[in-house]
N, C-alpha and C positions, 0 to 999 in steps of 0.2 A: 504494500500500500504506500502511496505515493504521500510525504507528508510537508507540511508548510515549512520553509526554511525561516529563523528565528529574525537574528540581529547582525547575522554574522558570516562573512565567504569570504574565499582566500582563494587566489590565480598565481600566476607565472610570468605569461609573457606580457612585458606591455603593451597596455591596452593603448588604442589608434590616438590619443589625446597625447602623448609623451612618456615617459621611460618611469618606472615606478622604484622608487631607491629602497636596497636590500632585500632584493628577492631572486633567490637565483637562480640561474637558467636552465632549461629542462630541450631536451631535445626531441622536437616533434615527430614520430611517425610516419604524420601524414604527407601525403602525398602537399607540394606548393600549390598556393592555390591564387587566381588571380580573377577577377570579373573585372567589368565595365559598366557595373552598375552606381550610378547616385554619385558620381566622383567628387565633383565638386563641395560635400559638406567638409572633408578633407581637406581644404583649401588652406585651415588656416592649422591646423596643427602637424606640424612637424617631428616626426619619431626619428629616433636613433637609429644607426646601421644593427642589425641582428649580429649577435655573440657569431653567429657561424658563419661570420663574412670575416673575422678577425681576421683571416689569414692572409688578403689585397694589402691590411691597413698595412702591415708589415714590409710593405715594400712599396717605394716613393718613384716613378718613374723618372728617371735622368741619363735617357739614352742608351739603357745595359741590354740584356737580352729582351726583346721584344718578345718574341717568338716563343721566347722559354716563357715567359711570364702569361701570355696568353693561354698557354697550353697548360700550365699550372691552375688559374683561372675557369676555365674552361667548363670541367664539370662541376663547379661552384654556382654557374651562370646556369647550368642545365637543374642544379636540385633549385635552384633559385625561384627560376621561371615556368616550374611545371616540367620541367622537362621536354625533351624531341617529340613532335607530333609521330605516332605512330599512323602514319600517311607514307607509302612511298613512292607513291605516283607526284604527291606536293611537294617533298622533302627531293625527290630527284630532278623536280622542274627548278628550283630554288636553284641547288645545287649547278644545275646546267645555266643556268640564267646568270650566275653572280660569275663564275668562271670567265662565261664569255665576254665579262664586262670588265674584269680583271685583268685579263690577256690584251688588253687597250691600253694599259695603264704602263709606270717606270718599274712596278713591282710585278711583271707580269710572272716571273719563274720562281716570286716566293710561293710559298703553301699556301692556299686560300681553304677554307672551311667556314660552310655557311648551311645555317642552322636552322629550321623553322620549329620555334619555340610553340608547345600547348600551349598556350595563354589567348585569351580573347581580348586583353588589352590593345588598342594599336600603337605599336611598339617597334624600334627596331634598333638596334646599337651596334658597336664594333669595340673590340678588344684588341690591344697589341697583340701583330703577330698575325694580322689577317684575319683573325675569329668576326665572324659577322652574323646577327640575327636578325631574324624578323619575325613577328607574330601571327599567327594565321589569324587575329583579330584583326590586325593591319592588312592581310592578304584577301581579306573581304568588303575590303572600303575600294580598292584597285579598281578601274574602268576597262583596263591593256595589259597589257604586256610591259608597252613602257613607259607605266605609271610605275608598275614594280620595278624595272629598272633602275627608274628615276630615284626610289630609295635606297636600293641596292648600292645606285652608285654612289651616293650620297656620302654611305656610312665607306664606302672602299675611299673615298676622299678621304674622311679624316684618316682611315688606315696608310694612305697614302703618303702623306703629308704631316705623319708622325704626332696628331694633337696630340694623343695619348702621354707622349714621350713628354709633352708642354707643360702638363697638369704634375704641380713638384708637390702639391701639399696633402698633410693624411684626411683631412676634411674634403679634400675633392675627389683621391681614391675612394673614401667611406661611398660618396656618392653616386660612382660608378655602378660600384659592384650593386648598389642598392636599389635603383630604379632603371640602370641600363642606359648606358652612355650617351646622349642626346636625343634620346624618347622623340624619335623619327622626324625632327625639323625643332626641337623644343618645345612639345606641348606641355606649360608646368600643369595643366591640370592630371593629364596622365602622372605625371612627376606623382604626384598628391598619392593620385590613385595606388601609385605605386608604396605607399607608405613612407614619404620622405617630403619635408621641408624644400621650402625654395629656393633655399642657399644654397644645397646639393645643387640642383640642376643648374641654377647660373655658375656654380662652379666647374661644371661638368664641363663646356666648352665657351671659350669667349665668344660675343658678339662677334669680331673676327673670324672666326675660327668655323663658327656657322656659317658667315654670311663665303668663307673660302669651298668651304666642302659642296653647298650650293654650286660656287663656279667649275669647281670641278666635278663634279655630279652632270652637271649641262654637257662640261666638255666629252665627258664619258659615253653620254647617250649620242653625241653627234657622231662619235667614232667608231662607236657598235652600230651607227645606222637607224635608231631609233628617233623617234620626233624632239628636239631639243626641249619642243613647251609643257612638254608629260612631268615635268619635275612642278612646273607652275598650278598647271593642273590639277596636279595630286594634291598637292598644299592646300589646292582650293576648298576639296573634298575634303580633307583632314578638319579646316575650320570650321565648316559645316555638321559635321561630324560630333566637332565638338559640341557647335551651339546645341546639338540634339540631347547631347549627354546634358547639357544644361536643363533642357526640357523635359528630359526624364527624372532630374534631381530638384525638381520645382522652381526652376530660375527663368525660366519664360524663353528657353531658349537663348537668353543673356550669353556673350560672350565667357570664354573662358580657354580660350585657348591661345593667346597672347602671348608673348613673352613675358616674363620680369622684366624692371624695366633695364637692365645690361643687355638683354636681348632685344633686336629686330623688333617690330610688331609682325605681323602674322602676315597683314596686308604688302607689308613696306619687301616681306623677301615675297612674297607671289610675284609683285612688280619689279621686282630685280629679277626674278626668273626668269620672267618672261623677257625682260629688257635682253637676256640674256642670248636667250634662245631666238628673237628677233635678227640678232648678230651673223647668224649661221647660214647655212645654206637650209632652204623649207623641202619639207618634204622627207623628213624623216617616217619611219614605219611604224605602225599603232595595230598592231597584231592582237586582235582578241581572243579568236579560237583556242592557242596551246592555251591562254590562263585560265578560259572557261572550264578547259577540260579539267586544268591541272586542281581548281576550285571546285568543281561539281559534288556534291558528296560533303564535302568538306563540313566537319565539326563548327557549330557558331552558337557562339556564350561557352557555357561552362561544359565541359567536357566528363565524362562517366569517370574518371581516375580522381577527379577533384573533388566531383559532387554539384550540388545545384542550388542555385537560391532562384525559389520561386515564391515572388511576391514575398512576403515574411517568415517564410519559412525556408530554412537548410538543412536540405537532406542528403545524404552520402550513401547511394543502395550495396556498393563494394564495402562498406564498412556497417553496413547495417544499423544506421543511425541518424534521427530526426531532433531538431527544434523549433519552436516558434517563438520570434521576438512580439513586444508588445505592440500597438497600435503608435504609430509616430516615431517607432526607431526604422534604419534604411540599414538592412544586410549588406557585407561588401565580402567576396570570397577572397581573402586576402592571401599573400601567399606562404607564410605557415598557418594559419589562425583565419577563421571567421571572427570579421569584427563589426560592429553594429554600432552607429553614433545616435541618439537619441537628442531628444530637447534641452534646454538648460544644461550643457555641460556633461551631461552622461555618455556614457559608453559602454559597451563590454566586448570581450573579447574569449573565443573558445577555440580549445586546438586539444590536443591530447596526445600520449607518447608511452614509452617505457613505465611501469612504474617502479622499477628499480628492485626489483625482490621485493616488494615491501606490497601486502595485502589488505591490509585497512586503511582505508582510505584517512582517515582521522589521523593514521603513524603517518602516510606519506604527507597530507598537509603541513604538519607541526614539521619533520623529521627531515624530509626531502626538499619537498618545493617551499615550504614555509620556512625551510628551515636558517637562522639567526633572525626572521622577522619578527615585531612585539604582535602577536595574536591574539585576540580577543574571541571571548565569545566561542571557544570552538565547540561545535556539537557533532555529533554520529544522528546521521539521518537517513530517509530511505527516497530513491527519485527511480519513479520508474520501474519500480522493485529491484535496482538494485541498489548496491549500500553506498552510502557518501558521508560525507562531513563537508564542512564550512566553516568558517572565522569571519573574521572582520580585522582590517589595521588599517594602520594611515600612512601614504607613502603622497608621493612628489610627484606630478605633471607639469613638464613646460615650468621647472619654479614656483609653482601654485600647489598647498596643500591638499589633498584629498582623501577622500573616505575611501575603501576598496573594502569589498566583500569577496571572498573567496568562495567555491566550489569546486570538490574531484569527486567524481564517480567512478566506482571500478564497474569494469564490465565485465561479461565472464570468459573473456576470452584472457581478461587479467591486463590488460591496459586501462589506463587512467586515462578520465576524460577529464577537462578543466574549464570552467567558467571564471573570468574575473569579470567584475562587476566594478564602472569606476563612476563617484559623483561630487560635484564639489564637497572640502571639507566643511561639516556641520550637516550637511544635507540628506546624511544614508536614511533615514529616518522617512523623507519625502516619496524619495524610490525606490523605495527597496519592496516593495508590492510588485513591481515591476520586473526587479531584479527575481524576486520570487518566482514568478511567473514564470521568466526565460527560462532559467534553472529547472524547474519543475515539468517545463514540458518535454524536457529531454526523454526518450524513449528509442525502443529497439523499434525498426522496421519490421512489418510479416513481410512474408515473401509478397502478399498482394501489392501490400502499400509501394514497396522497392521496385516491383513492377510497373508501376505509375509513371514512373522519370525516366524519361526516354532523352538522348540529346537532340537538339537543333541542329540541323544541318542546311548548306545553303544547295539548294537545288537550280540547275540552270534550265530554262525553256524560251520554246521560240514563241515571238508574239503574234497571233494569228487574225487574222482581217474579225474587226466588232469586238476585243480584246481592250481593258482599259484599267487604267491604273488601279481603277476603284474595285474591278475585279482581281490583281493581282492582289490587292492590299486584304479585301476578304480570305485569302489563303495563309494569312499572316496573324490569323486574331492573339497569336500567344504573345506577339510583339505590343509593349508599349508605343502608341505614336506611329504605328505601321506606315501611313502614306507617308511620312515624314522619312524612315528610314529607308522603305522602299526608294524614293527617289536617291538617296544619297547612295546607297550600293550599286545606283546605277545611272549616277551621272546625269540625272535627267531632273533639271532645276523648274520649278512650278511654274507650269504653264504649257511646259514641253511637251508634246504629242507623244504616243508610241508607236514607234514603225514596223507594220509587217514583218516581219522576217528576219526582224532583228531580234538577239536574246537575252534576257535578261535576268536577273538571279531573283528568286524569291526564299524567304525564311521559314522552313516548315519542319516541322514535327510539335511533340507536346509545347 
């Protein structure tokens, strides 16, 4: 029997509001997790790089081995971001694309290795050493062939051109490894999403530095024979993009994909791209067919390895496991931890792991995860039918005191689940009905329920004569804002017709 939790819970990792002092660290299980939902309430608080990135900070880039450092890197960047798309038709078009845009370049006979990360964030970075990724969230927003180029080359720019080697300080490493090294043109809102402050991303690459790998990005696609304005293009789409995530996180479609102000505005490098690609000879190639093909099928949102947030609830059917947050918090599938920002200051955050040999949930609190914190309040309780404990202490966000309530559930497979719960200090008292709740509706899946969550994937079809946007968008009901995205995965800004025989991606499943 499922019973009310008191005064009192204890967590781990910190919660999405900033770093909780004396609590310490616990190594997550789960699979990384990343969504694209609600970015923007993220906007203003900035977290710390995770314990298990310590190992970038350790080394200052100033010209030594690239390569090696890259490769060291590497699968730091894969448990980071979800991991390799288990896709090998998109992982070998990636691979074939980024090559042939390399072999153009002064680094054409080093190693290149390019990556398409699980994640549905749109996303793409580059690591010393040639290491280059891109998101298949980002590979869903593409128009061509050489819009994806266009980012491809982008990030083979900075690889080019040594930023990496530029960035001397451990605040800019931290940054790197944390959100992924210039978040595909600088969108800081993805930065956010990514769990990381603004400081990170403007330290990531200078205004220079951006506005170089732009030039040489251009240069890149006129040389491989692609359309030079597919770099301008794509931007266009990405800001678009953004405004939507605006609209899905209640901002009215409000901007937010901008630079800080060290960077470009968003506008000002479309209009250098294009200024750019003006320059060249016209008549570059806009090949749609291989990216249709290589996208057809293709996973979009969260993927079955991660789990799923639908609407306020996060379920995980590979792990056998459900919550629901309260009415007014926005789920975000983060990438160790689901984390959920609420009203007035609140948050919480959930991940689970190891529990160390240690069977009572109440020892692992105090003994493990709790352990040197001042604990309050701890109790032995039941959630779910199975066995848990909880506390309460007070620890530090962003310099600002607060309340934290703790929760771990053992499951019976013997891994610890964990809820923290964070609210300004003085305040547990207000929500912790709330906190109650989250905690409480934790439960096993039956096989039914697990069978409910199917992934989204993007389907390509041709548009056939009486065909209309308003029809494509009813095949889409699971989508928030459907005409809205619809047009943006396919380039087709309001007002534009659809043409026969042309194809276009729709979003389907549950």
């Amino acid at each position: 029997m499922t019973r009310r939790i008191g005064n009192a819970v204890v967590a781990e990792h910190p919660p999405p509001g900033g770093v909780l002092t004396g609590m310490p660290t616990h190594a997550p299980f789960r699979k990384p997790f990343r969504t694209a939902l609600a970015a923007l309430w993220l906007a203003a608080t900035p977290v710390l790089v995770p314990s298990a990135q310590a190992g970038l900070l350790d080394n200052v880039l100033s010209g030594g081995d690239e390569a090696a450092l890259g490769a060291q890197e590497h699968p730091k960047i894969l448990a980071q971001f979800g991991g390799a798309v288990k896709n090998a038709r998109l992982q070998g078009y990636i691979d074939q694309l980024g090559r042939k845009l390399a072999a153009t370049t002064a680094l054409a006979r080093e190693p290149w290795t390019f990556t398409v990360l699980d994640s549905d964030v749109a996303n793409a970075f580059a690591l010393p050493g040639g290491y280059v990724y891109v998101t298949r969230g980002l590979l869903a927003l593409a128009e061509d062939e050489a819009e994806v180029a266009g980012v491809l080359a982008h990030e083979i720019g900075h690889v080019t051109a040594h930023h990496s080697a530029q960035r001397q300080t451990r605040q800019t490493i931290a940054g790197i490894l944390a959100a992924g090294v210039g978040l595909v043109f600088g969108n800081d809102t993805l930065a956010q999403l990514a769990g990381l402050g603004g400081t990170a991303v403007v330290a990531s690459y200078s205004r220079e530095q951006e506005l170089e790998a732009d030039q040489l990005g251009v240069e890149t696609l006129r040389r491989t024979g692609y359309d030079p304005f597919a770099m301008a293009t794509f931007l266009e789409t990405l800001r678009r993009d953004s405004q939507y995530e605006g609209l899905r996180a209640g901002n009215k479609g409000e901007g937010g994909f901008d630079f800080f102000a060290s960077h470009p505005a968003t506008e000002e490098r479309v209009r250098i791209a294009a200024d750019l690609a003006r320059k060249m000879p016209q008549g570059g190639a806009r090949p749609r067919d291989p990216y249709l093909a290589a996208v057809d099928g293709m996973v979009y949102g969260d993927s079955p390895e991660n789990g799923y947030v639908r609407g306020r609830t996060f379920a995980h059917p590979q792990l056998g496991i459900a919550f629901t947050v309260p009415q007014g918090y926005a789920l975000l599938n983060g990438a160790d931890q689901v984390v959920a920002k609420g009203r007035n200051g609140t948050a919480m955050a959930f991940d689970g792991g190891s529990a160390a040999g240690v069977s009572d949930p109440a020892a692992f609190l105090t003994g493990v995860w709790g352990k040197g914190a001042n604990l309050s309040n701890v109790q032995r309780i039941t959630i779910g039918g199975m066995p848990a404990a909880t506390a309460t202490t007070r620890g530090e966000s962003n310099g600002d005191s607060a309340d934290i309530r703790l929760v771990a559930i053992r499951a019976s497979d013997g891994k610890m689940y964990r809820f923290t719960f964070l609210a300004p200090a003085g305040s547990l008292a207000r929500f912790d009905g709330d906190f109650q709740a989250a905690a409480n509706s934790f439960h096993r899946l039956t096989a039914e329920e697990a069978a409910r969550y199917r992934p989204r994937r993007v389907q390509v079809t041709t548009v056939q004569p009486g065909d209309s946007v308003a029809g494509f968008v009813r095949r889409m009901p699971q989508e928030p804002y459907a005409k809205e995205l619809f047009r943006i995965i396919n380039d087709l800004p309001p007002g534009t017709p659809l043409q026969p025989g042309h194809r276009v991606k729709v979003i389907v499943g549950e």
